[in-house]
TORKOL-4160 file (C-alpha; in steps of 0.2 Angstrom, whole numbers, padded with zeros to 4 digits, m for minus):
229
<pt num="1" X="0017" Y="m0032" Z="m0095"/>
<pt num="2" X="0003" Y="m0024" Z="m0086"/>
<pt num="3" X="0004" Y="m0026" Z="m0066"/>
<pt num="4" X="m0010" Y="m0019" Z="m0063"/>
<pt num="5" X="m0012" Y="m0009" Z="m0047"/>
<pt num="6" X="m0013" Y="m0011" Z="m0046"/>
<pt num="7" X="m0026" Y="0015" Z="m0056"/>
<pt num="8" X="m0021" Y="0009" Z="m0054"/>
<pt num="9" X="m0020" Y="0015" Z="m0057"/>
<pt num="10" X="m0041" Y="0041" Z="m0071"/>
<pt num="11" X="m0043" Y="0028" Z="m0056"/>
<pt num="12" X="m0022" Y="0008" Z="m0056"/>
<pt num="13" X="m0024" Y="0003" Z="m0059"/>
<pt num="14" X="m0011" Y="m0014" Z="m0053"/>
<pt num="15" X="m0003" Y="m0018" Z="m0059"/>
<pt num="16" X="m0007" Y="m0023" Z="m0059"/>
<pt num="17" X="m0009" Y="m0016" Z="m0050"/>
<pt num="18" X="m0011" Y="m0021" Z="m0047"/>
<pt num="19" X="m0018" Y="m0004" Z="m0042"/>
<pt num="20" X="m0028" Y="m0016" Z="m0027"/>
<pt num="21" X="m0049" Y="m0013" Z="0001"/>
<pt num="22" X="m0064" Y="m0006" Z="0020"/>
<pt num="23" X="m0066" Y="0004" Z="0035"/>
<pt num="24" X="m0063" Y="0024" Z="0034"/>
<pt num="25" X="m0057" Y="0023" Z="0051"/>
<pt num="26" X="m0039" Y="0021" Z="0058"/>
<pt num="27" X="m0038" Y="0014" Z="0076"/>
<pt num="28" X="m0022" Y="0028" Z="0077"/>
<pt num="29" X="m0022" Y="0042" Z="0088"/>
<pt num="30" X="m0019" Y="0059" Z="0081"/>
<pt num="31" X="m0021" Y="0051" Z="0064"/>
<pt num="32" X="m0027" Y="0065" Z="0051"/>
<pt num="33" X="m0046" Y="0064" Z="0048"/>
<pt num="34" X="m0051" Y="0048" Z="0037"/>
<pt num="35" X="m0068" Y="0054" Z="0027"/>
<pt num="36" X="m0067" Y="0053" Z="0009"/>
<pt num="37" X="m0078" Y="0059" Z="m0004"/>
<pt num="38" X="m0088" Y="0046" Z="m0009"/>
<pt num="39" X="m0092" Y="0041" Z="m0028"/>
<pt num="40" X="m0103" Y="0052" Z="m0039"/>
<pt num="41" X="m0114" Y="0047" Z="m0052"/>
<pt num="42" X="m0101" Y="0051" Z="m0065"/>
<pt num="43" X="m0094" Y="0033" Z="m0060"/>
<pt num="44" X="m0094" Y="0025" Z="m0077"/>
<pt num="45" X="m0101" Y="0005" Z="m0077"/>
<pt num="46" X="m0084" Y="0000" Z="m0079"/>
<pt num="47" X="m0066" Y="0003" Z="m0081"/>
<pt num="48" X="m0052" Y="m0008" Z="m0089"/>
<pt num="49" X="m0033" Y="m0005" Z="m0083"/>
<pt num="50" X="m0022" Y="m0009" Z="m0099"/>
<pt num="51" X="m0006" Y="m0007" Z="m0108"/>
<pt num="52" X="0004" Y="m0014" Z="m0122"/>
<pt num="53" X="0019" Y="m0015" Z="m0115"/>
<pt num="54" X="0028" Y="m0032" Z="m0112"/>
<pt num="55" X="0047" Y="m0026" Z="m0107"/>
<pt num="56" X="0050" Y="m0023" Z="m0088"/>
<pt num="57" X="0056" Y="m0004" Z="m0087"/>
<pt num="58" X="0067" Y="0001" Z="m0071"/>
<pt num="59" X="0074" Y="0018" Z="m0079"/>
<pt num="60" X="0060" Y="0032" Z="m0073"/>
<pt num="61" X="0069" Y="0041" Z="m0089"/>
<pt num="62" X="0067" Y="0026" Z="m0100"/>
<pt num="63" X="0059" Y="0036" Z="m0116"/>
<pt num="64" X="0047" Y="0020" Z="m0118"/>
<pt num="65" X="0037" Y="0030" Z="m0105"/>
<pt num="66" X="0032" Y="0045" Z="m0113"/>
<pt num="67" X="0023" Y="0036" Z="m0126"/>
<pt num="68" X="0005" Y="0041" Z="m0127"/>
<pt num="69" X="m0002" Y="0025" Z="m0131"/>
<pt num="70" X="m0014" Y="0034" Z="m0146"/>
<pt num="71" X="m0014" Y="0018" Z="m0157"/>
<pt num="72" X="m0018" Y="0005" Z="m0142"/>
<pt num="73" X="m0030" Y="0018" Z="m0139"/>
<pt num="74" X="m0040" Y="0017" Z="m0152"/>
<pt num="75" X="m0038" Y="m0001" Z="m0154"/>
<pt num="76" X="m0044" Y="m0006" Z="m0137"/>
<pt num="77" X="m0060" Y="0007" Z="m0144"/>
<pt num="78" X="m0064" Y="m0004" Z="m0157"/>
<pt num="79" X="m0063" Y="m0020" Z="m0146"/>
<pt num="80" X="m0074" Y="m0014" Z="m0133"/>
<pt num="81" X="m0085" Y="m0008" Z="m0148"/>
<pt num="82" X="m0085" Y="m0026" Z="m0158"/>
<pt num="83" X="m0089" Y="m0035" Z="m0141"/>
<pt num="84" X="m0106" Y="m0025" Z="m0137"/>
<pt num="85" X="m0101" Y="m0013" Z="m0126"/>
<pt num="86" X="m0098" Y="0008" Z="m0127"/>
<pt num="87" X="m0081" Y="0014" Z="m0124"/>
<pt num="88" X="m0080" Y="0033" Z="m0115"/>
<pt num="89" X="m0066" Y="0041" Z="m0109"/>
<pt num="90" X="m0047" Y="0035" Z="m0109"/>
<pt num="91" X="m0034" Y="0041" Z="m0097"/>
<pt num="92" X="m0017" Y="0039" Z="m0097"/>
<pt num="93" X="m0006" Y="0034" Z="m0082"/>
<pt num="94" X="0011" Y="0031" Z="m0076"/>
<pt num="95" X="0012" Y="0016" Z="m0064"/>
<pt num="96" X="0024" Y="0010" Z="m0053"/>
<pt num="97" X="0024" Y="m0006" Z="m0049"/>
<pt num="98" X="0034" Y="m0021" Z="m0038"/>
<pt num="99" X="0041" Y="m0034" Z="m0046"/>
<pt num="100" X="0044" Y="m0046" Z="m0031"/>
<pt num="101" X="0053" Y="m0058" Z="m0043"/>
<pt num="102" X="0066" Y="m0041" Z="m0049"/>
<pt num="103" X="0065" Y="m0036" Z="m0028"/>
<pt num="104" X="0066" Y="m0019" Z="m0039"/>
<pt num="105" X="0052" Y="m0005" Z="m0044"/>
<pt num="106" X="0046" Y="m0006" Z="m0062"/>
<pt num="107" X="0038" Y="0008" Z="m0072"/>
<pt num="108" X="0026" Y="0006" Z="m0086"/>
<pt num="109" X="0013" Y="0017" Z="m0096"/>
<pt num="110" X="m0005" Y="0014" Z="m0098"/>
<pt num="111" X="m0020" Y="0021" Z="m0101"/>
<pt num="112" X="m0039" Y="0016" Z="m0089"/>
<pt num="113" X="m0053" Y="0013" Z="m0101"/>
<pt num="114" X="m0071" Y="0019" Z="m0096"/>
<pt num="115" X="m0082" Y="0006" Z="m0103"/>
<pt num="116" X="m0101" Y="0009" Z="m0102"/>
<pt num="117" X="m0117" Y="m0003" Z="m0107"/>
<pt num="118" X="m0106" Y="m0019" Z="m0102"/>
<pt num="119" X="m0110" Y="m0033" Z="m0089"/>
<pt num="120" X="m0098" Y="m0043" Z="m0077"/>
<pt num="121" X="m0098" Y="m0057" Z="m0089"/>
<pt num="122" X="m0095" Y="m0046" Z="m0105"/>
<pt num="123" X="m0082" Y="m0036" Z="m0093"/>
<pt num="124" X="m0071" Y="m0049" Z="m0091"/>
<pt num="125" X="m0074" Y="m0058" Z="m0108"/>
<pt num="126" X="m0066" Y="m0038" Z="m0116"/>
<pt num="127" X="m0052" Y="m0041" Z="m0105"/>
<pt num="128" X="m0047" Y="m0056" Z="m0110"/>
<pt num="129" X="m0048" Y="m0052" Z="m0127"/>
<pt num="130" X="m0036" Y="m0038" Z="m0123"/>
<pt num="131" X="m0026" Y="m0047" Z="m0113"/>
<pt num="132" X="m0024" Y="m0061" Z="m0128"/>
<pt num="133" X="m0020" Y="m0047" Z="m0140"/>
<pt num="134" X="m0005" Y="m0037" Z="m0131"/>
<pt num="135" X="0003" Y="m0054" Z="m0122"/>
<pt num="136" X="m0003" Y="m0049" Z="m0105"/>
<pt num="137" X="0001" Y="m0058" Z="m0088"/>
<pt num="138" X="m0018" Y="m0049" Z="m0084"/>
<pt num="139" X="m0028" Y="m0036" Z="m0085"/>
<pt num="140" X="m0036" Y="m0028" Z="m0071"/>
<pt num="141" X="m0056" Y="m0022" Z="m0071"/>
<pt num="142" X="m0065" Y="m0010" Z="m0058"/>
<pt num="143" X="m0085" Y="m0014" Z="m0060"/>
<pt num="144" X="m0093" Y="0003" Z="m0050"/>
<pt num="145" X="m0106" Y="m0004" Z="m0039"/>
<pt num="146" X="m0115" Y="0002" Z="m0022"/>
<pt num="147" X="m0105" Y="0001" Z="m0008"/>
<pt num="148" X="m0117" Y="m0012" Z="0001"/>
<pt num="149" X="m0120" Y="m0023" Z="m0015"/>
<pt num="150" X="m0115" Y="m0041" Z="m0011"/>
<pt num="151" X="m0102" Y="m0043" Z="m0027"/>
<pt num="152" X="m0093" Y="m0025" Z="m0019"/>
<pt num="153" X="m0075" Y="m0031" Z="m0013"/>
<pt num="154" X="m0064" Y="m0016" Z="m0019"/>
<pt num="155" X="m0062" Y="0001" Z="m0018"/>
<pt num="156" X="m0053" Y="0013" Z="m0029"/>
<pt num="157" X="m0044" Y="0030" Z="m0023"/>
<pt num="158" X="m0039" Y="0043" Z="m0033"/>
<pt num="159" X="m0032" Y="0060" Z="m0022"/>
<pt num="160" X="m0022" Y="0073" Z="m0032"/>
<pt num="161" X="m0006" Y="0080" Z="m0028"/>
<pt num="162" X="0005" Y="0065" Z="m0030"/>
<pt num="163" X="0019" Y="0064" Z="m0040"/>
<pt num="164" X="0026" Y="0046" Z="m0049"/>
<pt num="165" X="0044" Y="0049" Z="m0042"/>
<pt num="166" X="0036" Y="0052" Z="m0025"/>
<pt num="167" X="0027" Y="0035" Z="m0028"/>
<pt num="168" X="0043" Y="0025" Z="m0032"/>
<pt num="169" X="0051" Y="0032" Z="m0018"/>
<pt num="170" X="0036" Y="0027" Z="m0006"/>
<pt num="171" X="0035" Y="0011" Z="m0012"/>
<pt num="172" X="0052" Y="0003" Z="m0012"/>
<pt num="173" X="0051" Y="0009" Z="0006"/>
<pt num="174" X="0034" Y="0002" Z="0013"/>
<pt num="175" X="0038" Y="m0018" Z="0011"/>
<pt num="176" X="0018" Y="m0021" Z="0020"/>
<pt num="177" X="0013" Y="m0008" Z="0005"/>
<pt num="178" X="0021" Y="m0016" Z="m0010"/>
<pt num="179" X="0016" Y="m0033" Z="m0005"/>
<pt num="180" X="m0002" Y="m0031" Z="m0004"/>
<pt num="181" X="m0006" Y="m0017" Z="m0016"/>
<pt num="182" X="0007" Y="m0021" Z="m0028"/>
<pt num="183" X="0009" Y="m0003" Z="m0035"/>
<pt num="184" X="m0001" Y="0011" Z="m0039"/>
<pt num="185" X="m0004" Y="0023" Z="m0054"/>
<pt num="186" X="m0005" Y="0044" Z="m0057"/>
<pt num="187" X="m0012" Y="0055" Z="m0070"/>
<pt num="188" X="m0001" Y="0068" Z="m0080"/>
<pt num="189" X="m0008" Y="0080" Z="m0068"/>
<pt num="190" X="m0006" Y="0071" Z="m0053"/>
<pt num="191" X="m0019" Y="0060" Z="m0047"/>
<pt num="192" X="m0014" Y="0044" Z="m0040"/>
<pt num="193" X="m0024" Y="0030" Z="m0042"/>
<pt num="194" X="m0027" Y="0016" Z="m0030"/>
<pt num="195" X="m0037" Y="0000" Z="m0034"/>
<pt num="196" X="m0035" Y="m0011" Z="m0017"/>
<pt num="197" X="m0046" Y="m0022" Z="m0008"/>
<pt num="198" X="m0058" Y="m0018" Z="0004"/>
<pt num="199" X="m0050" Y="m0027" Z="0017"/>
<pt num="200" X="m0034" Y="m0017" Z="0013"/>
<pt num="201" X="m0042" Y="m0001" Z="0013"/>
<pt num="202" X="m0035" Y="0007" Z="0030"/>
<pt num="203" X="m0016" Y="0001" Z="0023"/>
<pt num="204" X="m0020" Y="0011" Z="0007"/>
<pt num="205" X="m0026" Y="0029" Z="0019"/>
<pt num="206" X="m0010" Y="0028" Z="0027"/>
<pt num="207" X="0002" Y="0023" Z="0011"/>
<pt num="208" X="m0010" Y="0039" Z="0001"/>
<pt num="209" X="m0007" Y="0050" Z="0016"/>
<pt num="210" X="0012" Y="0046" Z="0018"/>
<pt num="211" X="0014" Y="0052" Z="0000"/>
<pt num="212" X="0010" Y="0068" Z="0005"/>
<pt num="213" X="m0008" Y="0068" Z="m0001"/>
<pt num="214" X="m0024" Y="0074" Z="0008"/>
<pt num="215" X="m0036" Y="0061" Z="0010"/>
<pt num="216" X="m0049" Y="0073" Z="0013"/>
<pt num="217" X="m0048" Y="0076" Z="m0004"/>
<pt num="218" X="m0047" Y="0058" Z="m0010"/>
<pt num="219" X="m0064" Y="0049" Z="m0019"/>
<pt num="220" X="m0067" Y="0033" Z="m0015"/>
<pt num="221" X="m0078" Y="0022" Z="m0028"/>
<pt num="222" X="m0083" Y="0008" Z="m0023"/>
<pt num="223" X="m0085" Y="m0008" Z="m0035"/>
<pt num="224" X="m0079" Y="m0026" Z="m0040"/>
<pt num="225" X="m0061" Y="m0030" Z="m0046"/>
<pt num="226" X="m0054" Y="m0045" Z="m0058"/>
<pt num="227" X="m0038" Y="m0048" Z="m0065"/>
<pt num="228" X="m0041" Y="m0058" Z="m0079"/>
<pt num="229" X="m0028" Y="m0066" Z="m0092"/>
């Protein structure tokens, strides 16, 4: 049941996550600085946030989660491949995500999906193939676009040093956090991933920098999400 962050999670997705925002100032005094490193050209056309998964998981030691996902791997490759497009890379993510319904965190492996040679519309049409095939409530999208393009109404963050039981913690605690960004996604080496929008950019500085990350390490990308089903 991907959430999508929601990075969000390489980038969470949410669930999903959500996961998923923008002004790179905080009206706060003393507030630690807010510049980011902008997105380099190694920002692939697009990204897809999937999983396969369909249970909701609240045990963090649920072995469900160290799955790898290397057969949805390679089948989501041959999807993107039938439809037209060229998948890249795939990273694989632990997410953390709210289930408002469950008032309780979930946890669920996935894996982002760089997708090159693909348009919005052929975006969303490889998303809703994926999200027919795994029985997905959605399946969130990241387009990478200029900041100042007219379809740009999201960033995604990603900022190392993060771990996932950190993010649980962070975000059972923060109600303003898990109701508007949903949830969030990290790497195995750390990287938290943040797909939020524009609008709820400054909300997703402070939640990244109460998690004990350095935002002057964080890279911002700036782009177009979808949640399609």
């Amino acid at each position: 049941m991907n959430h999508v962050p929601h990075r969000t999670r390489r980038r969470l997705r949410l669930q999903v996550t959500g996961l998923s925002a923008l002004a790179l100032l905080l009206g706060i005094t003393g507030a630690p600085p807010t510049h980011a490193s902008p997105a380099g050209q190694d920002c692939p056309a697009a990204e897809i946030f999937a999983t396969d998964n369909t249970a909701v998981i609240t045990d963090p030691d649920d072995p469900r989660l160290r799955t790898r996902l290397t057969r949805f791997d390679h089948e989501v490759r041959a999807i993107v491949r039938a439809h037209g497009a060229r998948p890249a890379a795939s990273t694989l993510l632990d997410g953390v995500f709210w289930s408002e319904a469950g008032r309780q965190a979930t946890y669920e492996r996935s894996r982002e999906f760089d997708v090159n040679r693909v348009g919005r519309d052929g975006l969303r049409h490889i998303a809703g193939v994926i999200a027919k095939e795994y029985g997905q409530e959605a399946v969130l999208t990241f387009r990478c676009l200029p900041r100042t393009s007219p379809e740009t109404d999201a960033v995604e963050i990603e900022v190392p040093g993060v771990s996932v039981h950190r993010l649980s913690e962070a975000l059972v605690a923060d109600p303003e956090a898990r109701g508007k960004l949903g949830g969030g996604s990290v790497t195995l080496d750390g990287r938290l991933v943040l797909v939020a929008e524009i609008a709820d950019l400054d909300l997703a500085r402070t939640f990244t920098v109460s998690l004990g990350a350095d935002w002057n390490e964080a890279r911002l990308s700036h782009g177009d999400r979808e949640f399609v089903n």
